[in-house]
C-alpha positions as CSV (number, residue, x, y, z in Angstrom):
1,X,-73.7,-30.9,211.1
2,X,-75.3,-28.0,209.3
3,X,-75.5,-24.5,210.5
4,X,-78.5,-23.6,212.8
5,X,-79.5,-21.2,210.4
6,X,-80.5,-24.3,208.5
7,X,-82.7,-25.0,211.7
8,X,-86.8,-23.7,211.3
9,X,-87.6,-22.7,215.0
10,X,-90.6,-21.7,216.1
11,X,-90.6,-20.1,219.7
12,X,-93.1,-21.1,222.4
13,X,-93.9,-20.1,226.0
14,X,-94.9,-22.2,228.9
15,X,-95.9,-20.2,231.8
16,X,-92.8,-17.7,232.0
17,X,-92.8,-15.8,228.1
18,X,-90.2,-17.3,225.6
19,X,-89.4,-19.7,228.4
20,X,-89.2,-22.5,226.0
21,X,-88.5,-23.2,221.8
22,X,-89.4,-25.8,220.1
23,X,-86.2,-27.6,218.5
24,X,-85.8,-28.7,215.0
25,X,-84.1,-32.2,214.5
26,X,-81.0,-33.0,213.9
27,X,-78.8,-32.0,211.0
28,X,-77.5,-35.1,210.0
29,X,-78.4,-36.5,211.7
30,X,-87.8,-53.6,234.1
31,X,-88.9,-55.7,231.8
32,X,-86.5,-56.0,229.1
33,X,-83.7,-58.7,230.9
34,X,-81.3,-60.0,228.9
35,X,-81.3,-57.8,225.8
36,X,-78.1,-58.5,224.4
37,X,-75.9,-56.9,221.2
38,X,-73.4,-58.4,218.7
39,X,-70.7,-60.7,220.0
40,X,-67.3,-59.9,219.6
41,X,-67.2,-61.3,216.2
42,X,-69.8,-59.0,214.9
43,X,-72.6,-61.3,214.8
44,X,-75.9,-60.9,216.6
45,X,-77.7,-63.3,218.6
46,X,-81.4,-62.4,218.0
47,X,-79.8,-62.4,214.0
48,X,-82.0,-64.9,211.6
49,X,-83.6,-65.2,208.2
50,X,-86.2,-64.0,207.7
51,X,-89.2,-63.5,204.6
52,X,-87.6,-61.1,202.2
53,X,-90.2,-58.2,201.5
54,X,-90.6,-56.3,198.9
55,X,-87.5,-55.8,196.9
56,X,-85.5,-57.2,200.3
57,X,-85.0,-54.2,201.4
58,X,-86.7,-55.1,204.8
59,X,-88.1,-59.0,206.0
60,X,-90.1,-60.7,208.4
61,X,-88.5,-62.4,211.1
62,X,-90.9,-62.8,213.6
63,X,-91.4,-61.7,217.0
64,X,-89.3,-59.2,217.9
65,X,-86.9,-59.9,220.5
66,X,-86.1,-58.8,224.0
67,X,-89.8,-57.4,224.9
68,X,-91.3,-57.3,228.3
69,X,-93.7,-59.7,229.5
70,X,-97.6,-59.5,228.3
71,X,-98.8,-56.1,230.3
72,X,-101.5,-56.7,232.7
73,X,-103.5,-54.3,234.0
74,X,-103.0,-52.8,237.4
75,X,-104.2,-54.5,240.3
76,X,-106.6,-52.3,243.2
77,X,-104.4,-50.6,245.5
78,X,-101.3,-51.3,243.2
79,X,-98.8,-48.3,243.0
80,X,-97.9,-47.0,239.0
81,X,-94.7,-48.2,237.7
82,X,-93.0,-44.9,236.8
83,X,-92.5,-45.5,233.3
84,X,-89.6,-42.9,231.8
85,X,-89.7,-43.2,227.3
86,X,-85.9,-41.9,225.9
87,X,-86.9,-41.4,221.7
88,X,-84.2,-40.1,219.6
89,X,-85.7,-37.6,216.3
90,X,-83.7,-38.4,213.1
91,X,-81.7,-41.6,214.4
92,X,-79.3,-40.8,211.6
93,X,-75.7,-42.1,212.4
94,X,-73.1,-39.7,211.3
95,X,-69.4,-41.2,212.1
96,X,-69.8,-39.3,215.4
97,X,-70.7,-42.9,217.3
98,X,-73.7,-41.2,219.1
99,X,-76.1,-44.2,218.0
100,X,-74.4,-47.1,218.8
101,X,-72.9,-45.2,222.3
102,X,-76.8,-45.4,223.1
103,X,-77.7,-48.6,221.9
104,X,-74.8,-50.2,224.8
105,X,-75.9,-47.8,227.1
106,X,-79.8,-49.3,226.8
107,X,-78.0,-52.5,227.0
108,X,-76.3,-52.0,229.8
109,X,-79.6,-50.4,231.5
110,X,-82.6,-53.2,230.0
111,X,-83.5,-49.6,228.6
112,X,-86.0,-49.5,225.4
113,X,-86.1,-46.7,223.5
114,X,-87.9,-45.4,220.7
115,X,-86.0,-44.2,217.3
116,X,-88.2,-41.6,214.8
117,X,-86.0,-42.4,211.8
118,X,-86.3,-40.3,209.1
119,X,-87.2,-41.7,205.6
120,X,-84.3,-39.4,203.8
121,X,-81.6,-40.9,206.2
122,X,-81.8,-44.0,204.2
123,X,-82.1,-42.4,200.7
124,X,-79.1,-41.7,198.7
125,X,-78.6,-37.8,198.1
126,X,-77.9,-38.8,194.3
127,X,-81.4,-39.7,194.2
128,X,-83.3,-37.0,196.1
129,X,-85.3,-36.1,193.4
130,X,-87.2,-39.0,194.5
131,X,-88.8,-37.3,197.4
132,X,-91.7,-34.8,196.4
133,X,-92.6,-32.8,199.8
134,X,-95.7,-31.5,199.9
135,X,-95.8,-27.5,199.4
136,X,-91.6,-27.9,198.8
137,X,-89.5,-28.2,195.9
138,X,-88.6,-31.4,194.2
139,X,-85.9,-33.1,196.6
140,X,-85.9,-30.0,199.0
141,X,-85.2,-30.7,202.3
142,X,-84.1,-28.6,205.8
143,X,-82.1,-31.2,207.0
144,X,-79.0,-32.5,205.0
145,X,-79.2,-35.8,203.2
146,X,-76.8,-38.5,204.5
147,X,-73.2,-39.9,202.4
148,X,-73.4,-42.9,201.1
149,X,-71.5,-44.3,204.3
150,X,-73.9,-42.8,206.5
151,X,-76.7,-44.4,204.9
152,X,-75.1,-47.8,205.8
153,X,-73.9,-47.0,209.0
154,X,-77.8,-46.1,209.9
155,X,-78.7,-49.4,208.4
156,X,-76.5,-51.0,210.4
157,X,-77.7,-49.1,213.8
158,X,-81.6,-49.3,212.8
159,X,-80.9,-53.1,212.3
160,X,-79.2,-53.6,215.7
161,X,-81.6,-51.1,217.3
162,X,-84.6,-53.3,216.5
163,X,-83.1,-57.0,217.6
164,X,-82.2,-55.2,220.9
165,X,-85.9,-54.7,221.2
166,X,-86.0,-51.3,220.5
167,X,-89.1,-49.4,218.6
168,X,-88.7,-47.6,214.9
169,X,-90.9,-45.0,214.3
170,X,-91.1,-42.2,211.8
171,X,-89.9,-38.6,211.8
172,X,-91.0,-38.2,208.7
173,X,-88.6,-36.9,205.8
174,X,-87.8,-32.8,205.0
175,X,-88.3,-31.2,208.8
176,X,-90.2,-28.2,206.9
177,X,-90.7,-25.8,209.9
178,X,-91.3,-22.0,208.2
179,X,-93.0,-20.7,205.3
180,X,-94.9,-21.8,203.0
181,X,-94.1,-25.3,202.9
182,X,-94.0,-25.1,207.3
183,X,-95.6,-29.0,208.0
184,X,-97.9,-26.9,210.5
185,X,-100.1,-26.2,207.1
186,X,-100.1,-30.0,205.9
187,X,-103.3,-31.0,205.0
188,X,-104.2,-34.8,206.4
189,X,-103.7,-35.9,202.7
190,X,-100.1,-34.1,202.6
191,X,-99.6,-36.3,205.4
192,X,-100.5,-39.3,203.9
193,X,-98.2,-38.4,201.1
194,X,-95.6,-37.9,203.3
195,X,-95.9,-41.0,205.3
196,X,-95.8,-43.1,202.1
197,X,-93.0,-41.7,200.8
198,X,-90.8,-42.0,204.1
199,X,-92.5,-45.6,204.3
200,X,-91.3,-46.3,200.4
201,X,-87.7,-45.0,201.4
202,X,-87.6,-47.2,204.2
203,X,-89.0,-50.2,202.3
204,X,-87.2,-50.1,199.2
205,X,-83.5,-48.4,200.1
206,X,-82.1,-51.5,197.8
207,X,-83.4,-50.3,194.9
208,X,-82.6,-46.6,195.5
209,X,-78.9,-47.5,196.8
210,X,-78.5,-50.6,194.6
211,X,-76.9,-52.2,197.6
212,X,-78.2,-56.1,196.8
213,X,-75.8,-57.1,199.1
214,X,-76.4,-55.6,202.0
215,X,-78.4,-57.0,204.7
216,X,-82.5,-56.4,204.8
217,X,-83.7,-54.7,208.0
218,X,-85.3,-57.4,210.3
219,X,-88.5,-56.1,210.3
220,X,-92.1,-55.4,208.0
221,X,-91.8,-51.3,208.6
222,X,-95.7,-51.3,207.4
223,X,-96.4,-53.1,210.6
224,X,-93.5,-51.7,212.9
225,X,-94.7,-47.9,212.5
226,X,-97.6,-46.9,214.7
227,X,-96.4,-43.6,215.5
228,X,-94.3,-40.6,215.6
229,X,-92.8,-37.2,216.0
230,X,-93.6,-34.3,213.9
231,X,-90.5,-32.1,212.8
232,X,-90.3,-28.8,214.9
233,X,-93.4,-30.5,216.5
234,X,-95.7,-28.4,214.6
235,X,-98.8,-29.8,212.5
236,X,-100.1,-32.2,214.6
237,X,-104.2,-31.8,214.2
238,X,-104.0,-32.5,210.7
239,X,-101.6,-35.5,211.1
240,X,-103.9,-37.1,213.6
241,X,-106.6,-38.2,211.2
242,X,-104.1,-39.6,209.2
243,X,-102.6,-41.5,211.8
244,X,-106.1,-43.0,213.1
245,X,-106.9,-44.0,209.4
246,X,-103.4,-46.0,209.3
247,X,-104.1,-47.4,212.6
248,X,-101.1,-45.7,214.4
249,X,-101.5,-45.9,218.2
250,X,-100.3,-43.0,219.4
251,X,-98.5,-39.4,218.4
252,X,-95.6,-37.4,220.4
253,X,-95.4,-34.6,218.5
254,X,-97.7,-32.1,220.8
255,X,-95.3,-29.7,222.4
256,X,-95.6,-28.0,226.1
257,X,-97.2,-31.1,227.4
258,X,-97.1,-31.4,231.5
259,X,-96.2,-34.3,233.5
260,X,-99.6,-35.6,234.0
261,X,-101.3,-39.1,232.6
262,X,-102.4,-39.2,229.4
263,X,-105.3,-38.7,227.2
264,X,-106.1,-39.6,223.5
265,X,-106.3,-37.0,220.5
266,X,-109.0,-37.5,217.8
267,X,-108.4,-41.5,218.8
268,X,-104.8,-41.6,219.0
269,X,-102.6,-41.7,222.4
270,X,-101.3,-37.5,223.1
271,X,-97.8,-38.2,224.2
272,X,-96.3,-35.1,224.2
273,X,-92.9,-33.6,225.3
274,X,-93.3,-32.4,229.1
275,X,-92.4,-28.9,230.8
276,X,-89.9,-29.8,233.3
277,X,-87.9,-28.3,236.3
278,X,-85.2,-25.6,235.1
279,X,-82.5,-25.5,237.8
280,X,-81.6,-21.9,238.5
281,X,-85.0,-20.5,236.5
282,X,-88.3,-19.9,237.9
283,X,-89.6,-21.0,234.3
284,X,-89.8,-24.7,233.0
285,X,-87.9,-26.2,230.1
286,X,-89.2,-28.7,227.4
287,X,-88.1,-32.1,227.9
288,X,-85.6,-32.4,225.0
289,X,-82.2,-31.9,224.2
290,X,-82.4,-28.7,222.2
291,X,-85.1,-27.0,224.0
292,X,-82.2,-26.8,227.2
293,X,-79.6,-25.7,224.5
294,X,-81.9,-23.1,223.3
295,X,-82.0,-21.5,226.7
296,X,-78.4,-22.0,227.7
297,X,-76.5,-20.6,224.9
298,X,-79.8,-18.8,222.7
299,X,-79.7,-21.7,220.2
300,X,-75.7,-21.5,219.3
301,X,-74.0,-24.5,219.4
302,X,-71.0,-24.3,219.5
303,X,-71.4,-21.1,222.5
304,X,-68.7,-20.4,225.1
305,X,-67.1,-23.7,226.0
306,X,-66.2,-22.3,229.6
307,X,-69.7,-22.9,230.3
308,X,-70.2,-26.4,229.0
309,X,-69.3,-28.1,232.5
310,X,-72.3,-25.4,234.4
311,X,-74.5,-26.0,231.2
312,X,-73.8,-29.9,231.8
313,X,-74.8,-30.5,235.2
314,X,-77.7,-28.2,234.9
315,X,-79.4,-30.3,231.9
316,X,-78.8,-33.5,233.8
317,X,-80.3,-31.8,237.0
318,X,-83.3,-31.0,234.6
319,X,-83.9,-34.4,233.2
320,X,-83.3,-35.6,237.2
321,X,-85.8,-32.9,238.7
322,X,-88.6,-34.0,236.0
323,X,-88.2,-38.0,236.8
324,X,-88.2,-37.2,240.7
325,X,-91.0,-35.4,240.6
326,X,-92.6,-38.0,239.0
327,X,-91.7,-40.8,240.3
328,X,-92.3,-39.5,243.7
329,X,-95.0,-37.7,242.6
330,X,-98.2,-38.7,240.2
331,X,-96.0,-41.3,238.5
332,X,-97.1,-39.7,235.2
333,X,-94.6,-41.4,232.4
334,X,-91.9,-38.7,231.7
335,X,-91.0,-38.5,228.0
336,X,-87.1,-37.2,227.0
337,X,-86.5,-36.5,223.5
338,X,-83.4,-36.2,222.0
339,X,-80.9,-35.6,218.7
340,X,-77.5,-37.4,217.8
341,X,-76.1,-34.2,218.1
342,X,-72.4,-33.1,220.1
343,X,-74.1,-29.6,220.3
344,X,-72.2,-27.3,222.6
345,X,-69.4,-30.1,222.9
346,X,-71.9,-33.5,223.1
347,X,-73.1,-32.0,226.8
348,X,-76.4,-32.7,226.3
349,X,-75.5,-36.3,225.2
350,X,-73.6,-36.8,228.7
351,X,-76.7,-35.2,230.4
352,X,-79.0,-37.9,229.0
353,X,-76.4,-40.8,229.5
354,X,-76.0,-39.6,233.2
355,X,-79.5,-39.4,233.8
356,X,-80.9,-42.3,232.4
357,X,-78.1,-44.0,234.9
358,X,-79.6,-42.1,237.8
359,X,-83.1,-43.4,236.5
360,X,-82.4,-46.9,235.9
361,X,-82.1,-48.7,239.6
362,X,-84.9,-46.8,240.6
363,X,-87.8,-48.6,242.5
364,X,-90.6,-49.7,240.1
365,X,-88.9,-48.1,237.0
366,X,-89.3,-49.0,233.6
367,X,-87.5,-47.6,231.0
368,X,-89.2,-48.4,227.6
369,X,-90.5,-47.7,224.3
370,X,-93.4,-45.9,223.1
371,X,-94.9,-49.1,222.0
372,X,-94.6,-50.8,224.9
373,X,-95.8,-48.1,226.6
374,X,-99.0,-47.5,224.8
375,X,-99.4,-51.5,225.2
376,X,-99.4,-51.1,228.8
377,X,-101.9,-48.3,228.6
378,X,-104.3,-50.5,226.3
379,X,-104.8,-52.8,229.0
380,X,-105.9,-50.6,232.2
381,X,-109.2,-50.3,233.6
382,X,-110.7,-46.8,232.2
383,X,-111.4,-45.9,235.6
384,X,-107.9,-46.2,236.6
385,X,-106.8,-44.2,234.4
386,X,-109.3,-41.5,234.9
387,X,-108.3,-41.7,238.5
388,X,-104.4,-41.1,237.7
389,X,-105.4,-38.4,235.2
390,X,-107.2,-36.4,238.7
391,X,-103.5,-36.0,240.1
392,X,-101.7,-32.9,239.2
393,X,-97.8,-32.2,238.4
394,X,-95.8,-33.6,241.1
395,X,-98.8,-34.8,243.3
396,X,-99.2,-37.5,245.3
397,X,-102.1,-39.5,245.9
398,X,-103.4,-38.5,249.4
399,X,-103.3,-41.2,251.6
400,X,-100.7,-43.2,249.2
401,X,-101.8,-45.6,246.6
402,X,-102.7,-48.3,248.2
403,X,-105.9,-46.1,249.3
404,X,-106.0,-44.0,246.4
405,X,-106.5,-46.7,243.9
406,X,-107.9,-49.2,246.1
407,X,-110.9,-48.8,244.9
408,X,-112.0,-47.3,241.5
């Protein structure tokens, strides 16, 4: 992991000052039954050939497996489900056995997740000079390039992740968050460039590794992205007309979002990371991993170990406090982002494994992708949805649902 000074912040406030920052990524890093991982003899039972593409880096094998049922759209009177999205920024593994801990623990849970892999995880540091960032130095980048190792071990996980029925989208490639190269002053053609290049790292890691051998990734990236997360969440109204042009369905880069039902941006789903209940604060949090770090221990992590086990529950009471209200509430969808990180001694990674278990065997919970989720949304009446969207944080329809969307 690379020091935090590494780390471009930029500091935000929602409602109380300062009373959330908006985390860089990290260094190095219902309707889903039956998903199911390798066997004990390391092969995988979704595994199958598939159309090479490209230089073979990546194939076509079909449909992906383990995805819910066609969405339909709600029927009058019909409560929500309360849909809860886990993404993961980076989805770099690093030997610390973060990715595939999560991967069994979606498993376990007929969780989906989304990963935002980014396009320098899979690039070998030997060839950086490959990547031209916009506004940055030839092969510059604020977050480390991966071994060689590392870059196979993500391979491996990015492989598995998809077959489980899991989503790959894009965090893009140098996580430029200050100065004069900051991704908040990205024109949309600097996008574009971007976005090819962490496409082309994707697509063609053979030729940059040399690694004929290894296996392709089971999946036409071109076709598999349609969206993702913007490093330090910062430069998301020029992305946006990008995105539309590519045909990407939906962006979660806005920060400070609340829990409320969504609208579209310039086109584009607005899925942004939520404001959440801070146990102990009168001020909210942002609903991801660092964002809690950064008001535990003031963005150190590695800070006073004594606290880890106060720090612990109070992250998991966070995430638990923003799915209640929820899910009791509006049943607005409830977005948690996260990093492969053991910041502060992996606490945050407990807090998210604990809470997802709190979620999962929940009444009318689903715990899925971005994707899937936007799929769903695709599909509902208009009206509906401009119904939901009249319910504030935490609020309940008056009279329960069965009146309040009874009839629209």
């Amino acid at each position: 992991m690379q020091d935090i000074s590494r780390r471009e912040l930029l500091g935000a406030g929602i409602g109380a000052a300062a009373a959330l920052t908006i985390a860089g990524c990290g260094s190095n890093g219902d309707d889903k039954k039956g998903s199911a991982g390798p066997d004990k003899g390391g092969n995988h039972p979704a595994k199958k050939a598939g159309r090479p593409i490209g230089d073979g880096s990546t194939s076509d094998t079909g449909k992906q497996p383990h995805q819910p049922p066609k969405p339909v759209p709600l029927e009058p009177g019909q409560t929500p489900p309360q849909f809860v999205i886990f993404s993961w920024d980076g989805a770099g593994e690093v030997g610390n056995g973060l990715f595939p801990r999560f991967l069994e623990l979606a498993k376990n849970h007929d969780a989906a997740m989304t990963f935002f892999l980014s396009g320098i995880y899979l690039l070998p540091e030997s060839k950086k000079s490959l990547y031209r960032p916009p506004n940055n130095r030839v092969g510059a980048s604020d977050i480390g390039y991966l071994s060689d190792a590392h870059v196979k071990d993500t391979l491996k996980y990015v492989r598995q992740a998809w077959l489980d029925g899991h989503e790959i989208g894009t965090h893009f490639n140098g996580h430029f968050c200050a100065g004069s190269g900051s991704v908040e002053k990205w024109t949309p053609a600097q996008w574009q460039d971007e976005i090819d290049q962490a496409v082309k790292f994707v697509t063609e890691w053979k030729t940059n590794t040399g690694w004929t051998d290894e296996e392709p990734l089971p999946f036409d990236y071109r076709k598999e992205l349609v969206g993702g997360r913007t490093p330090c969440l910062l430069g998301q109204d020029n992305l946006l007309p990008t995105a539309k042009k590519l045909g990407w369905r939906y962006d979660a880069s806005s920060p400070g979002g609340r829990q409320v039902w969504p609208e579209k941006k310039q086109g584009i789903w607005d899925l942004p990371l939520q404001a959440i209940p801070f146990p102990g604060h009168s001020f909210e949090v942002l609903s991801m991993d660092y964002n809690i770090l950064a008001n535990q221990s003031k963005n150190s992590t590695k800070g006073m170990p004594s606290r880890y086990p106060g720090w612990r529950k109070q992250a998991t009471e966070s995430y638990l406090a923003g799915f209640k209200r929820a899910h009791e509430g509006n049943r607005a969808p409830f977005y948690i982002g996260n990093h492969f990180e053991q910041w502060n001694g992996g606490i945050y990674m407990d807090a998210v494994e604990e809470a997802l278990k709190g979620m999962a065997d929940k009444k009318d919970v689903r715990l899925v992708s971005f994707k899937q989720y936007v799929d769903w949304l695709d599909v509902q009446d208009p009206k509906i949805l401009d119904k939901l969207r009249t319910l504030e944080v935490g609020q309940a329809p008056a009279g329960g649902w069965n009146t309040f969307l009874k009839t629209v």
